[in-house]
Structures are given as C-alpha cells and as structure tokens.
Phi, psi and omega in degrees: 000138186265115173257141179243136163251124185225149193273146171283050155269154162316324195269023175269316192331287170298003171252315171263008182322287203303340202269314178289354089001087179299320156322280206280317196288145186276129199317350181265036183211156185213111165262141187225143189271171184173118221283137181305291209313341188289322206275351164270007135316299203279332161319309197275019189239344176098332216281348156265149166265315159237187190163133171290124163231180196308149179270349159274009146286341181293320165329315177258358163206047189293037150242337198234015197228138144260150197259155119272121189014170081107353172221164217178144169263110161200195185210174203231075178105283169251148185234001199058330193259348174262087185239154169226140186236146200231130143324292187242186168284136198305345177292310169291013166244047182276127175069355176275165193269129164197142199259112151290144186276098203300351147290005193251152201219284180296315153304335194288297192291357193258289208290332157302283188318319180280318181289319179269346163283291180272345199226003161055041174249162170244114173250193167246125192293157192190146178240166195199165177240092175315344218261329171308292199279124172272120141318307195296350181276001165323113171289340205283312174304126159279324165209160169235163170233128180276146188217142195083258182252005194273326163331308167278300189299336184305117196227066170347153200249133175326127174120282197313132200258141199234101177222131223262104181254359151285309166323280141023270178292329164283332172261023165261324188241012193061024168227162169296147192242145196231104174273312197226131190236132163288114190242171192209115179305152183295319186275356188260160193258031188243019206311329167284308160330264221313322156298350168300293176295310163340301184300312185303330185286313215280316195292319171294323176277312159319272173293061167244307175316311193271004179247358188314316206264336158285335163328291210314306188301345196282319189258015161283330163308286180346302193254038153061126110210157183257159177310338175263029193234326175290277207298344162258307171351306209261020185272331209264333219236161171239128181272301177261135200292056194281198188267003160264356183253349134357296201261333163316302184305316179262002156298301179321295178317305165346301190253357155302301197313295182318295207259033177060032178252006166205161170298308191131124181268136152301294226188088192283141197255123193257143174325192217237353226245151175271158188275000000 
C-alpha cells in the first residue's frame, strides 16, 4: 500500500486528477488530503509515503526523503496563487507587521528572501490561519501573505497593493521558482507501488496538456472558480522538473541557506525510479 498525500489546491489537481476518481485508482493506493504544511508533518512523521509537499522540506530532511523524478508544482514568472497583498509599499515595510500563512512552508522562506534579501527590509514577522482568518482586517497588520486557492479567492480593498512572488522571484534572478516537489520517504517498502505511481503522475502530466479545458470544467465546481480562470491559472504553472526548474530550486536553497532557514542541499537526490 502507497499512502499519496495531495494538497487540497487547484494547483494538485491536474496531476493527481486521474488518482482521485475512487472507480479508477488502483487498490494499492491511499489518498489522503491536506494543506501543504499538514502533508509535511505527516510525511515527516511516516504517516505518509509520498506527497507534493513543500521544496523546502526536501532541504530539512534531505537524508530521509527522495524527489521524484520529472515533476514539481512551479512557474516560470507570475503564479497567481502566491500573493502578498500590502497597505503600502514594500520598501515601507521595514518593522511594520506582516503575517505569513501556517499552511505555507515554502513561501513563507520565499517571501523572507525577497524582503530580507534584494530589498533588504525587516518587518515583524507574525502567523495567521488563512483558511479562518482576513489577516488584513487587523488595521495594525500591513500586508500579509496568501498562498493557494485562498490566493486566488482573496479579493484586496481598492488602493491595497497585489504582488505577485512568482513573478518577483523570476524578475529578480532569471529563473523559475520550484514550490512543491513528489518527495517519497526513503523507508518505504512498496518500490513496485511506487514505480507504478511515478508512471501514473508522469502519464498524467502528459494528458493534462491535451485535457486542460475538460479537466478544468470538471474541477471548478470543487475550488468556486470558473473553468475559465482555471484553464488560465495552470496556464502560469509548471509541471516538470527539468534542468531550469533545477537550477531556480537550488538558487533557492542557496539563499535560503544565507539566512539560516536550512543548513543548505548539496546535491538533490532522486528517488531510484526511471523516468
């Protein structure tokens, strides 16, 4: 048995879409949902086998976790769902309050590097529970940040500034940003299951391109959203894990590394599986 850990976002979707179809999934497989930050608990807890989970857990338990092959949730400039909606401008928000999402993992350290890297402010740092909470109706908070489908659904008050950290982070460094990586414990005992799956995501990533606009219709009820705001959504996002979403991810560690939020990756180590 495989336990698949899949995030309830829009952007999981097209990938594991054939897998959630309780008919269609193969008796060897167990899904179980979550907010990234819930699926890197439970990955790091065994309770999982595999999960797109955030790409800076692979950083912190790069002894106990393998990437699989050829795939990755990210973009190659604006992503839409990784947002920070700000009172002011970002240059004004050194010591002022600004709230990160306890689902967020990757963004949270994406969104440090750019403030505390290229723009060199500090502001105080502060957490919230996006799926509960409008941080912003706080007047005290100055900008927060959104990350998935709360991102997309969010809908900031005239004036209040939208900035975009896919975006951002490619017109700072030229590269592509890598959010969520299929990471696989080390320890699991199913290796025929796991090469089964890997081919079903990759087979999946493959007809996603040629299914976008019925995917779409199929999974707009589920996330409020219309097929046609989807089918541009996943127009922004990248699925696969070549040698530029590679080299974004380990700038990202790079610098990740500088400002004490990982020791720093060597070398990503891919699971065992052919592509």
């Amino acid at each position: 048995m495989i336990r698949l850990g899949h995030i309830d976002f829009a952007n999981c979707f097209p990938i594991h879409a054939p897998l959630l179809d309780a008919a269609r999934r193969p008796v060897w497989l167990q899904i179980e949902e979550g907010s990234p930050s819930q699926l890197n608990a439970r990955l790091a807890a065994g309770e999982l086998d595999v999960a797109p989970c955030s790409s800076i857990e692979y950083a912190r338990h790069q002894d106990e976790y393998r990437v699989l092959p050829g795939l990755c949730i990210g973009s190659a400039g604006p992503v839409q769902s990784i947002r920070v909606v700000s009172r002011v401008p970002w240059n004004q928000l050194n010591g002022e309050r600004v709230l990160l999402p306890t689902a967020s993992a990757t963004s949270r350290c994406l969104l440090k590097i750019l403030l505390g890297v290229r723009d060199c402010v500090e502001p105080v740092w502060g957490d919230f529970a996006q799926e509960s909470e409008d941080p912003l109706a706080d007047q005290s908070v100055a900008a927060a940040l959104f990350i998935g489908d709360a991102a997309l659904h969010y809908r900031p008050h005239p004036g209040w500034l939208v900035t975009d950290l896919g975006a951002e982070w490619t017109d700072w460094t030229g590269l592509p940003f890598v959010y969520a990586l299929w990471q696989s414990r080390t320890d699991c005992t199913a290796p025929a299951e796991m090469l089964a799956l890997h081919r079903s995501l990759l087979a999946a990533r493959t007809v996603f391109a040629t299914r976008v606009r019925a995917l779409a219709e199929q999974a707009a009820p589920s996330y409020g959203l219309s097929p046609q705001f989807l089918t541009s959504y996943w127009a922004h996002l990248r699925y696969d894990l070549g040698a530029d979403m590679q080299a974004g991810l380990r700038r990202f560690y790079e610098l990740a590394s500088g400002l004490g939020l990982i020791s720093g990756v060597s070398e990503i180590q891919f699971a065992p599986l052919p592509d």
